[in-house]
N, CA, C and O atoms as a CHARMM CRD file, in Angstrom:
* protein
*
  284
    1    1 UNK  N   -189.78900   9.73200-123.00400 PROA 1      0.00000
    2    1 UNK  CA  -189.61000   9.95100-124.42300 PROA 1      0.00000
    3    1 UNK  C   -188.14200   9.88200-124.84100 PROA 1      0.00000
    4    1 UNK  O   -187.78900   9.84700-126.02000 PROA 1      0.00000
    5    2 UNK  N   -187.39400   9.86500-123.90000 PROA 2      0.00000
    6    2 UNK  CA  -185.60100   9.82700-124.03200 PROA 2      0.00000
    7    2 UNK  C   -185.55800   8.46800-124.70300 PROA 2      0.00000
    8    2 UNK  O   -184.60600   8.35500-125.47400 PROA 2      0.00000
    9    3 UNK  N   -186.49700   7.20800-124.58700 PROA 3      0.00000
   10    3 UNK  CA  -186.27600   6.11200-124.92200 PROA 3      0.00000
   11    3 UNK  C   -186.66700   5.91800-126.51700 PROA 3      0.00000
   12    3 UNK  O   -186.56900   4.88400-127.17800 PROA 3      0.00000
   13    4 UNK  N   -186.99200   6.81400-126.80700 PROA 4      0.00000
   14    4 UNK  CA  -187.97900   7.01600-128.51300 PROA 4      0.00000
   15    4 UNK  C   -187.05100   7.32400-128.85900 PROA 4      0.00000
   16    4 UNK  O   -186.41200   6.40600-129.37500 PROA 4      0.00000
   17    5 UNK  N   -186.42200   8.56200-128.84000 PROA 5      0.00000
   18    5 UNK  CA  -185.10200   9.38500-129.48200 PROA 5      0.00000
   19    5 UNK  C   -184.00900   7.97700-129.36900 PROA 5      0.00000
   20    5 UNK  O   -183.96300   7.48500-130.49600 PROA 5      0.00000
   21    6 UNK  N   -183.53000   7.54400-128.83900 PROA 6      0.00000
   22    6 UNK  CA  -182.02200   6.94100-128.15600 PROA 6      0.00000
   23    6 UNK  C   -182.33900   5.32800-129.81500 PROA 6      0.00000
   24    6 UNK  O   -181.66500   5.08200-130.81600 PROA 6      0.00000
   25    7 UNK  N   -183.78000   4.61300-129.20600 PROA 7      0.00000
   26    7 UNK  CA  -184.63200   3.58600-129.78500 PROA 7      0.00000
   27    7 UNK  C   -184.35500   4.31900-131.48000 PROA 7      0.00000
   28    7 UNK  O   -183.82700   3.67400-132.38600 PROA 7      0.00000
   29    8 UNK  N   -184.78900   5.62400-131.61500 PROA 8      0.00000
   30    8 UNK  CA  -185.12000   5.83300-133.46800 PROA 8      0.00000
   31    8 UNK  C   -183.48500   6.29400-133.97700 PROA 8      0.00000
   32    8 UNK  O   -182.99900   6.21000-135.10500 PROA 8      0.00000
   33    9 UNK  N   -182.79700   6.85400-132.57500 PROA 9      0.00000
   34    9 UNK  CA  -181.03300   6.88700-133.30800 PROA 9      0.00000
   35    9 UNK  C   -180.48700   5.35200-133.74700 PROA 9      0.00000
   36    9 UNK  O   -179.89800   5.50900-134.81700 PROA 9      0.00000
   37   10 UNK  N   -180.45600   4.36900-133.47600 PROA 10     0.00000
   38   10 UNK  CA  -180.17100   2.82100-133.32000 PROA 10     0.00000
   39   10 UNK  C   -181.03000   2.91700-135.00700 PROA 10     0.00000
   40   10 UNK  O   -180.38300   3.27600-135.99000 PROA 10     0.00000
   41   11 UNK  N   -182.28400   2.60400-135.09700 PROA 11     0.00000
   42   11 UNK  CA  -182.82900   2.35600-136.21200 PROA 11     0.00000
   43   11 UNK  C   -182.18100   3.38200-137.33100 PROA 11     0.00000
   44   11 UNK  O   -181.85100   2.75700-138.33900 PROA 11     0.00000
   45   12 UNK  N   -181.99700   4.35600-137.38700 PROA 12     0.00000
   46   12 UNK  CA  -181.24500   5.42900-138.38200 PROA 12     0.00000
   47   12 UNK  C   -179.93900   4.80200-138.25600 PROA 12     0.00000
   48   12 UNK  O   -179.60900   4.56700-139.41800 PROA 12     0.00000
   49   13 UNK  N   -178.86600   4.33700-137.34800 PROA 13     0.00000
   50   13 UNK  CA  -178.03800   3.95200-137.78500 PROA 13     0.00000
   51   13 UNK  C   -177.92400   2.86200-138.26500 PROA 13     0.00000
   52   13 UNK  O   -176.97500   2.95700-139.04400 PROA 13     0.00000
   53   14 UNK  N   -178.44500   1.50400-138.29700 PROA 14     0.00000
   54   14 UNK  CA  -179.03800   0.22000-139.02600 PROA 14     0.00000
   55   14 UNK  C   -179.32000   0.34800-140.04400 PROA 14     0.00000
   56   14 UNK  O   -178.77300  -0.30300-140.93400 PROA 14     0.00000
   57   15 UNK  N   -180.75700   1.68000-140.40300 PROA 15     0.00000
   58   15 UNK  CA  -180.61400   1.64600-142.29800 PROA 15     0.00000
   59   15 UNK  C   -179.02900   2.23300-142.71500 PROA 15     0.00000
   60   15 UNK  O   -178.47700   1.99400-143.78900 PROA 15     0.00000
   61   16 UNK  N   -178.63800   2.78900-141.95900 PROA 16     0.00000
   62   16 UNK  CA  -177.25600   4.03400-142.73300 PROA 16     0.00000
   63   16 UNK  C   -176.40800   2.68800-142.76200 PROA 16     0.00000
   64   16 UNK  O   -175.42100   2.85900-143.47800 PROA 16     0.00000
   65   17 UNK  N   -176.46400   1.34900-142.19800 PROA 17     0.00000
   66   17 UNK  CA  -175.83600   0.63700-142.29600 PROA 17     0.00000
   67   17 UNK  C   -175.85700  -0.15200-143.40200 PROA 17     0.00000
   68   17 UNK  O   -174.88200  -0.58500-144.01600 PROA 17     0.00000
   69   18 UNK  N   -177.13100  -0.33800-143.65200 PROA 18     0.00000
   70   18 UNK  CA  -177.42900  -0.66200-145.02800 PROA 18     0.00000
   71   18 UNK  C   -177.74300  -0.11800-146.23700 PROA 18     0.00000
   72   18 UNK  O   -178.10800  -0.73100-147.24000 PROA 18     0.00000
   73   19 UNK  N   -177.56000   1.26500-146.08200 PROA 19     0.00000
   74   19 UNK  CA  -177.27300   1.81200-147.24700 PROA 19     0.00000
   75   19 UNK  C   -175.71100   1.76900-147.65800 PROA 19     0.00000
   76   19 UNK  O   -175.38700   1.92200-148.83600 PROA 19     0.00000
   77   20 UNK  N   -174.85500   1.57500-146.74500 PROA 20     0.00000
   78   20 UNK  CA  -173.56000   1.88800-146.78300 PROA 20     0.00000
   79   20 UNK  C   -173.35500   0.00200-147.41800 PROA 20     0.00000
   80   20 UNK  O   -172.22000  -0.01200-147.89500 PROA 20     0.00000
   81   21 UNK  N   -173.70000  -0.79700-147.50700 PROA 21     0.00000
   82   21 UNK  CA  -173.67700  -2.29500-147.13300 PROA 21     0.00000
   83   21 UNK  C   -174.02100  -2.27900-149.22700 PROA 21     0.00000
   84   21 UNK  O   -173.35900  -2.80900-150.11900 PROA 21     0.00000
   85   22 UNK  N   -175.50900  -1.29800-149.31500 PROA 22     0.00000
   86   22 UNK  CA  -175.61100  -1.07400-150.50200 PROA 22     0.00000
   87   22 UNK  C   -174.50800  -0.44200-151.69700 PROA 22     0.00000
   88   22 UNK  O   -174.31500  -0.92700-152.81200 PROA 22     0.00000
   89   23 UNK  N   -174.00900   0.49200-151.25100 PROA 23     0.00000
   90   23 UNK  CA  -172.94100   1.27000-151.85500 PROA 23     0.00000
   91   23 UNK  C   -171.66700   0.21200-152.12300 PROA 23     0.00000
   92   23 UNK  O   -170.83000   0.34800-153.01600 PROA 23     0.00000
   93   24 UNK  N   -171.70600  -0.65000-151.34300 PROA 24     0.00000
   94   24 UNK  CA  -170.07600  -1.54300-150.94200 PROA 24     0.00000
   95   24 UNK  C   -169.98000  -2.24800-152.34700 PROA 24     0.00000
   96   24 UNK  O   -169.09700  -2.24300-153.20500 PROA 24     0.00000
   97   25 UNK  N   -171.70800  -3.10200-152.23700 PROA 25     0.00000
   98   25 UNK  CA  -172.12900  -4.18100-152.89600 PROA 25     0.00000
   99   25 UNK  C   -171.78100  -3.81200-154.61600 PROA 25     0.00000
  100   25 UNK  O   -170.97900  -4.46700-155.28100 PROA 25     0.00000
  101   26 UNK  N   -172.43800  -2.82600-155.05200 PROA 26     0.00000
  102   26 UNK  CA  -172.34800  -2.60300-156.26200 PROA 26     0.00000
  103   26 UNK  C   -171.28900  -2.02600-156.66800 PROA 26     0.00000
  104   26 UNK  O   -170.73600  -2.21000-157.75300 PROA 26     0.00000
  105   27 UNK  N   -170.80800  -0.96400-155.40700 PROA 27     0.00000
  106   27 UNK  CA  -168.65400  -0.98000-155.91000 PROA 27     0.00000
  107   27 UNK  C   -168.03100  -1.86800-156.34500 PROA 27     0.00000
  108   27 UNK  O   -167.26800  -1.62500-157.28100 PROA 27     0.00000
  109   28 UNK  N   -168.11800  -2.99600-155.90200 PROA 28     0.00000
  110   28 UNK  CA  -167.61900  -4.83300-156.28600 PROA 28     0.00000
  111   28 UNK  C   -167.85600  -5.12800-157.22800 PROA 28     0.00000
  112   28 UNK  O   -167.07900  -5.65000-158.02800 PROA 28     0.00000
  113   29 UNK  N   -169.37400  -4.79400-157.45600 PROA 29     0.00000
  114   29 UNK  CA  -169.83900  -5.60100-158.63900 PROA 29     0.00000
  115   29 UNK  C   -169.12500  -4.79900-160.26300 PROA 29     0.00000
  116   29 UNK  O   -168.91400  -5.19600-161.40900 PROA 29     0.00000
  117   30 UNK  N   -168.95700  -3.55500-159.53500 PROA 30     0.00000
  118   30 UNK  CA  -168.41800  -2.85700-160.95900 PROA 30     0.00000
  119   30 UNK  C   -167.15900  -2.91500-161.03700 PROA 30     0.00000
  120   30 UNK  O   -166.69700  -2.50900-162.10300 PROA 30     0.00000
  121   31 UNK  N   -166.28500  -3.35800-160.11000 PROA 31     0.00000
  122   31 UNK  CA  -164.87000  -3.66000-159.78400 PROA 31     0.00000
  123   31 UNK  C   -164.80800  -4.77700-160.80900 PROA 31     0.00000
  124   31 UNK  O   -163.99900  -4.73100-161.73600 PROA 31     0.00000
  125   32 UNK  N   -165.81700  -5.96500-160.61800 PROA 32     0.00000
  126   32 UNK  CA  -165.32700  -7.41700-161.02500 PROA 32     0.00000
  127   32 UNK  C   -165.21600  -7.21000-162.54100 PROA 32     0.00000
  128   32 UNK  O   -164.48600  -7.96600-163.18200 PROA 32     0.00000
  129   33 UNK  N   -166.03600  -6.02900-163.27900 PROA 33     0.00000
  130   33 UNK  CA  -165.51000  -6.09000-164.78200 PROA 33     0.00000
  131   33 UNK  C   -166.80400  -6.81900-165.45400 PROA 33     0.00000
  132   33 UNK  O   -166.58900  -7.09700-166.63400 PROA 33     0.00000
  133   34 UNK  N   -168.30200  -7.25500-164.91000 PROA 34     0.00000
  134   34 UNK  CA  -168.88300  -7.58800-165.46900 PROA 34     0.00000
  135   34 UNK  C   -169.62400  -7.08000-166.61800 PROA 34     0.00000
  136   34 UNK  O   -169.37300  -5.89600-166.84100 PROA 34     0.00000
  137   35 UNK  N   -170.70400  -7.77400-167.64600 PROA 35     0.00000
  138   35 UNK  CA  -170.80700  -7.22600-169.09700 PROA 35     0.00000
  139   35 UNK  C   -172.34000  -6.49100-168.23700 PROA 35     0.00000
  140   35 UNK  O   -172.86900  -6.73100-167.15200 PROA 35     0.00000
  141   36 UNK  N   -172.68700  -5.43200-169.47200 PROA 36     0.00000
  142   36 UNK  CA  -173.52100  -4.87900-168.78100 PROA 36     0.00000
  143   36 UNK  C   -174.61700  -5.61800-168.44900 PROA 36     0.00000
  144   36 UNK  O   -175.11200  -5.08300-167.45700 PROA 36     0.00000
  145   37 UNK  N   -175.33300  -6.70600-168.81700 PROA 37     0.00000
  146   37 UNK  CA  -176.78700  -7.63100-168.15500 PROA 37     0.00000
  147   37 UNK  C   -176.05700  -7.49400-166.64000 PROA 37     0.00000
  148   37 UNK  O   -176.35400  -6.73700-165.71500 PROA 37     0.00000
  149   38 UNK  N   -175.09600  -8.40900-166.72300 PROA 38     0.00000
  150   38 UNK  CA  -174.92900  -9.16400-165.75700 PROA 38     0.00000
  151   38 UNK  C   -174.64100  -8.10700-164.29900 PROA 38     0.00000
  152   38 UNK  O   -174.82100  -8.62600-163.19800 PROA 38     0.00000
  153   39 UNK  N   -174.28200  -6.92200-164.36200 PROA 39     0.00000
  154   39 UNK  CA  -174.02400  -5.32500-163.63900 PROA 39     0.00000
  155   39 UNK  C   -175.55800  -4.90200-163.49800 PROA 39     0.00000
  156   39 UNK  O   -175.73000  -4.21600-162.49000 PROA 39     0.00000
  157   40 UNK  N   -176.80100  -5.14700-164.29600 PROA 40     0.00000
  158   40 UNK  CA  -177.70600  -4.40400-164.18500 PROA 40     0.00000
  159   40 UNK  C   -178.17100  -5.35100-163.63900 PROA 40     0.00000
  160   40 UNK  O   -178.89500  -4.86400-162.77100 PROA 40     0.00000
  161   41 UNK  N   -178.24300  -6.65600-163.56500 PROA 41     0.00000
  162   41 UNK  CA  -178.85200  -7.64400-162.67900 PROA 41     0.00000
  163   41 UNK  C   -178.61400  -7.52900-161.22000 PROA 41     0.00000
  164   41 UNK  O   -179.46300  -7.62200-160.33400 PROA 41     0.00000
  165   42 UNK  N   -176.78700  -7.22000-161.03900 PROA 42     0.00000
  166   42 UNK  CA  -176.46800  -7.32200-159.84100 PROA 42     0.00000
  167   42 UNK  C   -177.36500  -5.66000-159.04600 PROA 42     0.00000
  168   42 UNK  O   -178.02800  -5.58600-158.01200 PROA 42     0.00000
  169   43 UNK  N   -177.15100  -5.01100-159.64100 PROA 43     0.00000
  170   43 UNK  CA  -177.60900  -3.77200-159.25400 PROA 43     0.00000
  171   43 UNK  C   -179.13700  -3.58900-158.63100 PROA 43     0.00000
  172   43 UNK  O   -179.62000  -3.05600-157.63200 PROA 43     0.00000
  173   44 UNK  N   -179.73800  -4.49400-160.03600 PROA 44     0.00000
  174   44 UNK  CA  -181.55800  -4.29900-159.56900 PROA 44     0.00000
  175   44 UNK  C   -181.69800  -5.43800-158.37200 PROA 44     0.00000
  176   44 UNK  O   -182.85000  -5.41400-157.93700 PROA 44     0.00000
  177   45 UNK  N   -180.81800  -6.49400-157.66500 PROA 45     0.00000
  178   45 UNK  CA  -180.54900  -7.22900-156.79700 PROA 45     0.00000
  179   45 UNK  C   -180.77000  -6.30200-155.29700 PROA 45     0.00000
  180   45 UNK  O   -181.46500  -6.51800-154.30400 PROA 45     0.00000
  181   46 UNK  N   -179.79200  -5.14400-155.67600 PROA 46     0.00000
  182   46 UNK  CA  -179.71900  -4.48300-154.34300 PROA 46     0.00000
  183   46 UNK  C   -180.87800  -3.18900-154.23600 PROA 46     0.00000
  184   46 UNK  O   -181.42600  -2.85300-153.18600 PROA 46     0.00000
  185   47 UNK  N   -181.09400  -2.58500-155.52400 PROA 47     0.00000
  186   47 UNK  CA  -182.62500  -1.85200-155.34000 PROA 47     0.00000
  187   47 UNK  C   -183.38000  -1.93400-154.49700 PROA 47     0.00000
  188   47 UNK  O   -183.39600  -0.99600-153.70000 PROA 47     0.00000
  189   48 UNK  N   -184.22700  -2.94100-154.31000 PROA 48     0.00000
  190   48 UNK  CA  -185.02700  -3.55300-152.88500 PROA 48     0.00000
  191   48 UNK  C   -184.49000  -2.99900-151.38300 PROA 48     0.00000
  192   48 UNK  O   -185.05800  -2.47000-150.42700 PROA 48     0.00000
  193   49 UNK  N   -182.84700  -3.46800-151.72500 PROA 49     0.00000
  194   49 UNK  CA  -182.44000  -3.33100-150.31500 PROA 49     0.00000
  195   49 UNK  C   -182.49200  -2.25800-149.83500 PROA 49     0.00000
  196   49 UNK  O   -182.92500  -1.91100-148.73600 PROA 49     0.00000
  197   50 UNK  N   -181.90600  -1.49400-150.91000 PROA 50     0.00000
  198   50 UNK  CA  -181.27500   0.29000-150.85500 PROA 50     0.00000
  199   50 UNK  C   -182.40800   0.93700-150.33700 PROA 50     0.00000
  200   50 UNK  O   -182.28000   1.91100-149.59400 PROA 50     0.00000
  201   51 UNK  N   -183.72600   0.40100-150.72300 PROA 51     0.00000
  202   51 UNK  CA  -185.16500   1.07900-150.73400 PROA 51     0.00000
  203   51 UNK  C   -185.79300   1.16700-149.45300 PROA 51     0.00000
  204   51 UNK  O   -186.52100   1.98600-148.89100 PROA 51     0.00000
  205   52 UNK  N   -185.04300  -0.45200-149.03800 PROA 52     0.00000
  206   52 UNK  CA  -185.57400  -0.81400-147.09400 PROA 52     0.00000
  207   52 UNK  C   -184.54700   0.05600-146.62200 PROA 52     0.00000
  208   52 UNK  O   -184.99200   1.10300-146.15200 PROA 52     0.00000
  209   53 UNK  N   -183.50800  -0.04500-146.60900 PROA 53     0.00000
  210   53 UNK  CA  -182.56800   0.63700-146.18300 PROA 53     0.00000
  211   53 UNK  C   -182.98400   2.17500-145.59600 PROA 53     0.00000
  212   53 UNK  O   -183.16000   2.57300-144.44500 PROA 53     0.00000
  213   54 UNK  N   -183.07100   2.93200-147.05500 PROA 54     0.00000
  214   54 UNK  CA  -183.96000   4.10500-146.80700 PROA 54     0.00000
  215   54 UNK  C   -184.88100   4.63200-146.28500 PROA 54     0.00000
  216   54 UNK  O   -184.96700   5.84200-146.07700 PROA 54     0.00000
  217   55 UNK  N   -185.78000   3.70900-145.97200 PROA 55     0.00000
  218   55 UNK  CA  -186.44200   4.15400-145.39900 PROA 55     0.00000
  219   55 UNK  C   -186.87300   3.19900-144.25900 PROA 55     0.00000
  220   55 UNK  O   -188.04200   3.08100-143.89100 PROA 55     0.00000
  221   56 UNK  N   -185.96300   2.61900-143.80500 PROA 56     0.00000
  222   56 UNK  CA  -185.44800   2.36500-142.20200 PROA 56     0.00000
  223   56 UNK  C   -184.67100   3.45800-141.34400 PROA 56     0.00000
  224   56 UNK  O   -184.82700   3.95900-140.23000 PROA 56     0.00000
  225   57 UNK  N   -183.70000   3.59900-142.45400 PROA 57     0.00000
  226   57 UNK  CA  -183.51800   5.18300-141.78600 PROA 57     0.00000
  227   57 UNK  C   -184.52000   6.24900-141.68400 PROA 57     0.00000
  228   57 UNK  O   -184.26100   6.99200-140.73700 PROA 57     0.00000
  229   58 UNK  N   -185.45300   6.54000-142.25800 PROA 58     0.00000
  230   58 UNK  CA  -186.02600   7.58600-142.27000 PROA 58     0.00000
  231   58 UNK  C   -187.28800   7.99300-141.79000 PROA 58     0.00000
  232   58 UNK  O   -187.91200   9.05400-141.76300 PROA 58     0.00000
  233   59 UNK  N   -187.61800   5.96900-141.14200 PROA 59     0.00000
  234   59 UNK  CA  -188.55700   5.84400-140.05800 PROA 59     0.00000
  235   59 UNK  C   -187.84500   6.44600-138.51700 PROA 59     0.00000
  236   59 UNK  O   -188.48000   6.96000-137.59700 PROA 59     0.00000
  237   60 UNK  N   -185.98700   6.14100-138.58600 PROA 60     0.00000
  238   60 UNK  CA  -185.55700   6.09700-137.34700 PROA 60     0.00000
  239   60 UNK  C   -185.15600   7.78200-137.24200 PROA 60     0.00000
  240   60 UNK  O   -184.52500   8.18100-136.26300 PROA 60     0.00000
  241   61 UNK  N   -185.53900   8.63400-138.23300 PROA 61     0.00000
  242   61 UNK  CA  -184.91600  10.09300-137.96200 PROA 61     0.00000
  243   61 UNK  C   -186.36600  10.64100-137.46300 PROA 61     0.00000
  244   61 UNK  O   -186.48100  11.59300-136.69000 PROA 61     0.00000
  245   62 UNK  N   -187.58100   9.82500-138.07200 PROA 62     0.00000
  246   62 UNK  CA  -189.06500  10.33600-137.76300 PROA 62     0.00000
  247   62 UNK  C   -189.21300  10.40200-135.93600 PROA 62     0.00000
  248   62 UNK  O   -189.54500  11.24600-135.10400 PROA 62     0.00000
  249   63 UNK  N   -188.77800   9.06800-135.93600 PROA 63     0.00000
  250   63 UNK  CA  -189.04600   8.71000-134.47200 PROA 63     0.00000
  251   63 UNK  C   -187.85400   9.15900-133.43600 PROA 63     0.00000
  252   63 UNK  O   -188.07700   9.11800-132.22700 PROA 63     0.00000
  253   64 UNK  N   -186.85300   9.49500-133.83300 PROA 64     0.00000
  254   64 UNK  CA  -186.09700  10.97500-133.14600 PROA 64     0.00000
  255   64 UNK  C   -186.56100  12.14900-132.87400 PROA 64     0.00000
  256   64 UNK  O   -186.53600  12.70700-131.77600 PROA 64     0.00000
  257   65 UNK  N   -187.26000  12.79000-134.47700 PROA 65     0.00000
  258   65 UNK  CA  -187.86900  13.96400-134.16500 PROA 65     0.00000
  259   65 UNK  C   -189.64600  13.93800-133.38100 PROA 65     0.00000
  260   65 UNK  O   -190.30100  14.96200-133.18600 PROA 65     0.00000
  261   66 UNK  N   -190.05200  12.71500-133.09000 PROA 66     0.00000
  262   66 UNK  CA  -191.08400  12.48100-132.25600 PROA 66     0.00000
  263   66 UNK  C   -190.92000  12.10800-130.96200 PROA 66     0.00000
  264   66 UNK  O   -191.87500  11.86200-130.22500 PROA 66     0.00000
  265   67 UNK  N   -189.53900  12.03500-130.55600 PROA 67     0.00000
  266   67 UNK  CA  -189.12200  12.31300-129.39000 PROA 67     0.00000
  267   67 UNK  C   -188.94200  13.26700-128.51100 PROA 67     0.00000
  268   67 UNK  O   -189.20800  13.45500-127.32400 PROA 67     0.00000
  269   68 UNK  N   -188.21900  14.05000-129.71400 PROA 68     0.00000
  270   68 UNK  CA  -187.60800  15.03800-129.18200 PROA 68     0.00000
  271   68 UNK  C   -189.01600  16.52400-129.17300 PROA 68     0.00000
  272   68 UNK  O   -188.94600  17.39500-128.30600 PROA 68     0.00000
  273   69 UNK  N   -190.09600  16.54400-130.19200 PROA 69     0.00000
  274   69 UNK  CA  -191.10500  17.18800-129.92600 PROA 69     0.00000
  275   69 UNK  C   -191.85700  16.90900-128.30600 PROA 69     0.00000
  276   69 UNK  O   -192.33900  17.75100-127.54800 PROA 69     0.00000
  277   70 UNK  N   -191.76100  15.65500-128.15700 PROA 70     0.00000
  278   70 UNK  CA  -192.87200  15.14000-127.15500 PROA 70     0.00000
  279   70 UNK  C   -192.02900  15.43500-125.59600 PROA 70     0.00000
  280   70 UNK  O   -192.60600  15.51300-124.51200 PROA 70     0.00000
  281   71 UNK  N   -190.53200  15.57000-125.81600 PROA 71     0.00000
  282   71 UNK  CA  -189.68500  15.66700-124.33200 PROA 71     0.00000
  283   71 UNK  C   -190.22800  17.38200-124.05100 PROA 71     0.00000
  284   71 UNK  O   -189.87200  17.98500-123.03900 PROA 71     0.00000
């Protein structure tokens, strides 16, 4: 079960990667000065992602704590 825990830390850090990937994206986009469509476009762009993101992580904290019950 050491291999579940080690396996669902890797996946929690991959979404945290892409949540962080999310955060970057739309910092930029509000940096560049765009009018508001064109900011709410870029934004609902990364929604989707932010959403996998989330809950890639939160499959990989599940399957930590189903490790660590089962060791």
């Amino acid at each position: 079960m050491e291999n579940l825990i080690w396996i669902g830390a890797v996946v929690t850090l991959i979404g945290l990667a892409g949540l962080i990937w999310c955060i970057l994206k739309v910092q930029r986009a509000r940096k560049q000065g765009l009018d508001d469509e064109a900011l709410k476009a870029e934004i609902q762009k990364v929604v989707a992602l932010n959403l996998g993101a989330l809950l890639l992580s939160a499959i990989g904290l599940m399957m930590v704590v189903v490790g660590i019950l089962l060791s």
